[in-house]
C-alpha positions in Angstrom: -205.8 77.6 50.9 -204.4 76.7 54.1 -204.2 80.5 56.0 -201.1 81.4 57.9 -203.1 83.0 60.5 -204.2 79.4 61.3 -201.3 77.5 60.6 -198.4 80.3 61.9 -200.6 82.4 64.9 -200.4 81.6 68.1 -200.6 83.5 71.8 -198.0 85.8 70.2 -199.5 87.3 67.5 -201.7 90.1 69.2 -199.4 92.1 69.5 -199.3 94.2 66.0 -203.3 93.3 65.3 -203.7 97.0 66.0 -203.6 100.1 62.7 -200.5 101.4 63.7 -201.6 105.2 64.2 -203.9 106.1 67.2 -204.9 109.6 66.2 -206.3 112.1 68.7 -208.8 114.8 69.0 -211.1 116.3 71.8 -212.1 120.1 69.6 -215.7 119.3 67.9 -214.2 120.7 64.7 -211.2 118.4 65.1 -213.0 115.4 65.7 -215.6 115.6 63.0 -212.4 116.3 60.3 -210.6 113.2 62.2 -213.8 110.9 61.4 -213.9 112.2 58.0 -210.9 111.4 57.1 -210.4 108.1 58.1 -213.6 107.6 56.3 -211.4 109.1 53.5 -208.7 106.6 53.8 -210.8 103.5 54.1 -211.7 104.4 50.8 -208.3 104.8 50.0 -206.8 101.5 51.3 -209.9 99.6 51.2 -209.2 98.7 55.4 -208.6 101.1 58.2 -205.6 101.7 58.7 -205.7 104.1 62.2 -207.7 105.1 65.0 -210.0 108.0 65.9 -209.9 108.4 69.4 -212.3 110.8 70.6 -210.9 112.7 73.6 -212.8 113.4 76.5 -210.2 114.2 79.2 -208.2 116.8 77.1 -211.3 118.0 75.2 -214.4 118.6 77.5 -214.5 122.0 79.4 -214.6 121.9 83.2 -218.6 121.4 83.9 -219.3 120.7 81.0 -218.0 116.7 81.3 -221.4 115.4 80.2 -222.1 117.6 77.1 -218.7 116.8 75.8 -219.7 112.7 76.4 -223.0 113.2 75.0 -221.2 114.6 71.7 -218.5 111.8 71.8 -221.6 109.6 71.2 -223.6 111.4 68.5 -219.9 111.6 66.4 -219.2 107.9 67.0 -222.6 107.0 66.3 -222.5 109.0 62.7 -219.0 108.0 61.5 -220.4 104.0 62.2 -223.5 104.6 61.0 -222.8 106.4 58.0 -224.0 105.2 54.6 -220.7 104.3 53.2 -219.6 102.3 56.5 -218.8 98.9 56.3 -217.6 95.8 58.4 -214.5 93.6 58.3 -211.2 95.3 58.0 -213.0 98.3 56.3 -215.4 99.3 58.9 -214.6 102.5 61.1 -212.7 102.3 64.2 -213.6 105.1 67.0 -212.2 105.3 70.4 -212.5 107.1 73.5 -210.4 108.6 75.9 -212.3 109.0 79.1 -211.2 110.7 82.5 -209.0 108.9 84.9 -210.8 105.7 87.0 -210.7 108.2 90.3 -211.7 111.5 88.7 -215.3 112.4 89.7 -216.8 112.2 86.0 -215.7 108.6 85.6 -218.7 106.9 86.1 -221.3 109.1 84.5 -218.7 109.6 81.6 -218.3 105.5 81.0 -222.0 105.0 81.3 -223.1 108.0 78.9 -220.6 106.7 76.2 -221.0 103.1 76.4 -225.1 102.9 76.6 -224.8 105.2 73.7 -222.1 104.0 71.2 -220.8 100.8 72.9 -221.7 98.6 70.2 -219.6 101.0 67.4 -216.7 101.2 69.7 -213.4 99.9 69.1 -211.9 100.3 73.1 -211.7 102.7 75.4 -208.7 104.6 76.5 -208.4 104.9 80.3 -205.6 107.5 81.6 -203.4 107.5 84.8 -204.0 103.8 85.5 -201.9 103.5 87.9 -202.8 99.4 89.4 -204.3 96.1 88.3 -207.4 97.7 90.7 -207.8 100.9 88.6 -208.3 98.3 85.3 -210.9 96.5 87.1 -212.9 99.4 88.5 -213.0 100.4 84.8 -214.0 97.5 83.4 -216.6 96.9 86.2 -218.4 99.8 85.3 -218.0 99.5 81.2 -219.3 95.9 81.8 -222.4 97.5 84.0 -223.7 99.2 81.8 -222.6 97.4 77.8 -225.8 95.9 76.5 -224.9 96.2 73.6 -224.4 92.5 72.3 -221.0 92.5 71.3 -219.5 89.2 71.2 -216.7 90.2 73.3 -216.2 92.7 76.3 -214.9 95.7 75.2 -211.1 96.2 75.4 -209.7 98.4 77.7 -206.4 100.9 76.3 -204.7 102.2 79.3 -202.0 104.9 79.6 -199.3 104.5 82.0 -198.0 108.1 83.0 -196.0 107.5 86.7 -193.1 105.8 87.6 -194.9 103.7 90.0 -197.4 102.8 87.0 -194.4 102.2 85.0 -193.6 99.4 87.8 -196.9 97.3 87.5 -196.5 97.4 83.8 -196.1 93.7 83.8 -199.3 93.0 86.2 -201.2 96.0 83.7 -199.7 93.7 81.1 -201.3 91.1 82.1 -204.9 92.0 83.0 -206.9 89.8 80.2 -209.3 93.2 79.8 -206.1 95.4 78.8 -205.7 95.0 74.9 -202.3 97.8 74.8 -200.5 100.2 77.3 -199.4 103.5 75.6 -196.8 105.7 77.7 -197.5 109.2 79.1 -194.1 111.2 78.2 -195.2 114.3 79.9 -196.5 113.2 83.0 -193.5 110.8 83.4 -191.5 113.4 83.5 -193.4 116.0 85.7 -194.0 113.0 88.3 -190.6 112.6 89.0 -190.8 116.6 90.5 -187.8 117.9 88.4 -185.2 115.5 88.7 -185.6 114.8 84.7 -185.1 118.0 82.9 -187.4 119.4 80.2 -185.2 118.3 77.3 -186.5 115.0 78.4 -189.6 115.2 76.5 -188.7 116.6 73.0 -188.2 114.2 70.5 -184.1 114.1 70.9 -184.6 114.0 74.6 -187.4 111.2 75.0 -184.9 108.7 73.4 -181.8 109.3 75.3 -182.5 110.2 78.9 -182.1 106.8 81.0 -185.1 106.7 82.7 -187.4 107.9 80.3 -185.7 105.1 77.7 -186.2 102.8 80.5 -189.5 103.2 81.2 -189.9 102.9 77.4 -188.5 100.0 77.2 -190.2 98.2 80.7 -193.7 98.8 78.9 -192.5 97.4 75.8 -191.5 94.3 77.4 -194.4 93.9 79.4 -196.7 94.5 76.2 -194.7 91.6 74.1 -194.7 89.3 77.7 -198.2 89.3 77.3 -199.0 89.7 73.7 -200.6 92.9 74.1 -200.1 96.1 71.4 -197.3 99.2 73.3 -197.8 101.9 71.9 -196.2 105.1 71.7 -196.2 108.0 72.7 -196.8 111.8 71.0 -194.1 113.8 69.3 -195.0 117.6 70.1 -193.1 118.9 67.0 -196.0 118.4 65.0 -195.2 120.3 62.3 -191.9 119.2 61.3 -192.5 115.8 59.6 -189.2 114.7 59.4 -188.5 114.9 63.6 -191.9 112.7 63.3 -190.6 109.9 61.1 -187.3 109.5 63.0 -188.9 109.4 66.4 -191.9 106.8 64.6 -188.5 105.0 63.1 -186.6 105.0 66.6 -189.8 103.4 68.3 -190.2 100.7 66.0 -186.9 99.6 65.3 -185.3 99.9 68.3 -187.9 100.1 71.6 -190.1 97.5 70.1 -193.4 99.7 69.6 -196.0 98.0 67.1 -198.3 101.5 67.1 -197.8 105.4 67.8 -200.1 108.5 69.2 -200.9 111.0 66.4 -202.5 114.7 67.5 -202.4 116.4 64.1 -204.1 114.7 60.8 -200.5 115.7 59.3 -199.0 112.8 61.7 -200.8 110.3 60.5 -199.6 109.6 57.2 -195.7 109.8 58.1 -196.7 107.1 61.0 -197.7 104.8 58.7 -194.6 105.5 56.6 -192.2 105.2 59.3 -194.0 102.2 60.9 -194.0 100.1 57.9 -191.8 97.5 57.0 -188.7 98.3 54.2 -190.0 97.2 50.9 -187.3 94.8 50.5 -188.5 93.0 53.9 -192.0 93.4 52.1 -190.7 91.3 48.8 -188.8 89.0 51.0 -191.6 87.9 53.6 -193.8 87.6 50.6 -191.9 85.1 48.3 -190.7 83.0 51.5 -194.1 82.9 52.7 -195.7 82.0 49.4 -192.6 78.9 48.6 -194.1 78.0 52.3 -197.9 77.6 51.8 -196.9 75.4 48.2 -194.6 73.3 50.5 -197.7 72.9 52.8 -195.9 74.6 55.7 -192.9 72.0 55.7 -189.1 73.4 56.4 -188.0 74.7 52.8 -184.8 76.3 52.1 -184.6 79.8 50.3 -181.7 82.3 49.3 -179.5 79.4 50.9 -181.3 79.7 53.8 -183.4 77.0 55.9 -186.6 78.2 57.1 -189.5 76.8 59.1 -192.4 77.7 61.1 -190.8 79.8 63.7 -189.3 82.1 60.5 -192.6 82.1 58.8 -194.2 83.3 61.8 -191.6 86.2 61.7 -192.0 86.4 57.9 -195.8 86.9 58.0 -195.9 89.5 60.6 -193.8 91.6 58.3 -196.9 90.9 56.0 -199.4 92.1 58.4 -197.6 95.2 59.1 -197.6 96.4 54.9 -201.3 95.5 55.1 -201.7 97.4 58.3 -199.5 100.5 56.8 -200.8 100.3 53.5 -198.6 98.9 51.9 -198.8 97.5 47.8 -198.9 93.9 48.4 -198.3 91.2 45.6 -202.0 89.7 44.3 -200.9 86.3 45.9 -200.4 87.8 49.4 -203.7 90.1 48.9 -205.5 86.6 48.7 -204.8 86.2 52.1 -205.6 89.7 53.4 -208.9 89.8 51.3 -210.1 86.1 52.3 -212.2 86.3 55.9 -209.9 85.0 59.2 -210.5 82.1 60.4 -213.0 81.5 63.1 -210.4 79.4 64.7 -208.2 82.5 65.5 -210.3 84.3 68.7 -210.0 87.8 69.1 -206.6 88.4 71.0 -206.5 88.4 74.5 -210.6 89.1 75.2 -212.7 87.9 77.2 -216.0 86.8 75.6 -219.6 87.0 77.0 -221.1 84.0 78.8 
């Protein structure tokens, strides 16, 4: 079977490789539920469909930087080590979120994580990056210290929370370390010293004021210029699911964001909703992409319609997205998802050991 991940993939299909929930959590008591129950819902889809990202910078008590790292590790180490983990598209996927390149933990923080769980993570976050020089001062001292044979160097998330940041976002963009840029709402708004007003950053707010949008949108582009994953950022009103879900909808469908911040476990399951394609887009992209592997990839017409490779490109994105969601997929499509990729198709945008 010829895959479409061969045949259709090329330096534009990173972006979306991602689950499409991030989910934070820096409380021990949060992070151990977090890691149980993605291992919950690995079970439940058979792949993993979002993040853990364990959070140092918001979770670690002044002074006490190290304890908190040293925790981060035994937790990572336990959810990828556990009895029931696996590899592939199954296996856990654990994050950190360590303290900001300049802040005077940095280095003892990076080290402590990275000899300790390097090997089980899937990036780390990196806040308040602010330059191209901030990215390589963090990678410098991840790659220092990474023994731990991964093929590849690990990916670097960074979080862009300043106007000036919001500026670079193409040169961020386009570091070759930086896998996705998520956007800081809060800070945004704080750094620009009162001239946006609160409103600004509740979930009615974020989406109309101009400059927030803007800034929005700038990452966005930058992300997609360089096939890297945006991804967006929280909505406070945790509790109310259906303020979620429009925000989750308004980010996908009309700012371009391929993945979302969760901070409650409650999030999680109306991101993936909201994220996911319309089940009609599902059938569609299935049946057109199907009539295209019989015709061997050659133009075909459908519904009326002529297609070729640059619509089953499209097509097959949709695809990924229900499989990244969740999403019930015809047996004929699971064959895809369930065979193993290609070795032809190297991981996105990362750099490989020498």
């Amino acid at each position: 079977m010829n895959d479409p991940r061969q045949i259709l993939l090329g330096a534009q299909a990173a972006a979306g490789l991602l689950p499409v929930c991030d989910h934070y959590s820096g409380v021990e008591v949060r992070m151990r539920k977090s890691l149980a129950l993605q291992a919950e819902m690995i079970q439940e889809f058979g792949a993993c469909v979002f993040d853990v990202t364990l959070d140092c910078e918001d979770g670690a008590r002044v002074g006490a930087e190290h304890d908190h790292a040293q925790l981060v590790v035994a937790l990572a180490r336990a959810a990828c080590e556990a009895p029931g983990a696996t590899s592939g598209a199954a296996r856990p996927r654990v994050a950190v979120r360590v303290h900001p390149v300049h802040h005077p933990v940095f280095g003892d923080e990076v080290r402590t994580i990275v000899a300790g769980a390097g090997r089980h993570l899937c990036h780390i976050m990196v806040p308040k990056v602010e330059s191209v020089a901030d990215v390589d001062r963090a990678a410098a001292i991840i790659d220092a210290v990474d023994d731990s044979g991964r093929s590849s160097l690990m990916p670097v998330h960074v979080l862009l929370e300043s106007p000036a940041a919001v500026h670079r976002a193409f040169d961020i963009a386009a570091h070759p370390r930086v896998e996705s840029i998520s956007f800081g709402l809060m800070d945004f708004v704080s750094a620009h010293g009162g001239a946006i007003p609160a409103t600004a950053m509740s979930q009615a707010g974020q989406f109309a004021h101009p400059l927030v949008v803007r800034a929005k949108l700038e990452i966005a582009s930058a992300c997609h210029a360089h096939g890297k994953v945006p991804s967006h950022c929280v909505v406070t009103e945790f509790r109310d699911e259906e303020v979620l879900a429009r925000a989750a909808r308004a980010a996908a469908q009309e700012l371009g964001y391929t993945r979302m911040w969760s901070i409650h476990p409650a999030q999680i399951r109306t991101i993936l909703a909201a994220m996911a394609p319309p089940r009609r887009d599902i059938d569609q992209a299935a049946e057109i992409i199907v009539a295209a592997q019989q015709a061997d990839w050659a133009p075909i017409e459908f519904a009326g319609q002529l297609h070729d490779r640059a619509s089953y490109r499209f097509f097959w994105q949709i695809l990924e997205r229900a499989h990244q969601t969740g999403q019930t997929l015809s047996p004929e499509v699971r064959l895809y998802f369930d065979a193993p990729a290609p070795s032809s198709v190297p991981p996105a945008n990362r750099e490989t050991r020498q």
